[in-house]
MISE-206403 format. One record per residue (C-alpha): z negated, x, y. Coordinates in steps of 0.02 Angstrom, whole numbers, padded with zeros to 5 digits, always signed. Layout:
N
ZXY;...
***
This chain:
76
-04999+02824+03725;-04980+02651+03818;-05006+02484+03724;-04860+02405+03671;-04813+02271+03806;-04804+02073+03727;-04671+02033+03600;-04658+02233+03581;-04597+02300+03413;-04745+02398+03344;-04677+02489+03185;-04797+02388+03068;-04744+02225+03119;-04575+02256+03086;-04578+02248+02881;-04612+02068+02913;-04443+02023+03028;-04281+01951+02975;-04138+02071+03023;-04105+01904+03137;-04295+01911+03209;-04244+02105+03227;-04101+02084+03325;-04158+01938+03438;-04319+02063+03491;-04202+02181+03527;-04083+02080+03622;-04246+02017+03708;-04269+02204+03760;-04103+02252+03816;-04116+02092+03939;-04278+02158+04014;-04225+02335+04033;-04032+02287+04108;-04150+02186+04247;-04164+02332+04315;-04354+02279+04388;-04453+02381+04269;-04557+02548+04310;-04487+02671+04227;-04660+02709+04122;-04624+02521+04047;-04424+02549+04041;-04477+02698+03921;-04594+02617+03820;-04452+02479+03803;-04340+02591+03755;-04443+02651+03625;-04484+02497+03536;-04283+02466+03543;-04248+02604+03441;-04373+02564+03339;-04305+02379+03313;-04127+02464+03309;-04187+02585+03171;-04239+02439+03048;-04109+02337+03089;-03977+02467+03030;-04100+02504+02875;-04089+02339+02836;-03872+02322+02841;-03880+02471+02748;-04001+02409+02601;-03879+02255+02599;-03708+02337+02609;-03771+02450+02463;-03822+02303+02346;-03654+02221+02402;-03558+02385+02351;-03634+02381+02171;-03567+02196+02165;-03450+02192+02032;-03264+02165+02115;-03218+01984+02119;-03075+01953+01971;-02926+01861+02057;
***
């Protein structure tokens, strides 16, 4: 397995990122791979670590639209 390349998302770095760290990475990583420069061993690695990044950025909206669902409903 290849070393991740700079700013890549290993899995155990991600606990520590703000869904908005999260989703600048992977913005980050979308630019680099629609460049269209890349080898394609690096496009794939990039690829992984953006569905990585993708994966705990949806875990995270889900862990917040669940607390936001057990909100009690606002009285009008």
């Amino acid at each position: 397995m290849s070393p991740d390349p700079p700013g890549g998302a290993k899995p155990e770095d991600l606990a520590g990122l703000s869904f908005e760290e999260l989703v600048d990475r992977l913005e980050g990583l979308a630019a680099k791979m629609a460049d269209g420069s890349l080898g394609i061993e690096l496009a794939a690695d990039l690829y992984e670590q953006a569905q990585r990044l993708h994966a705990a950025a949806a875990a995270r909206l889900d862990a917040v639209a669940r607390r936001i669902d057990g909100f009690p409903p606002a009285e009008t």
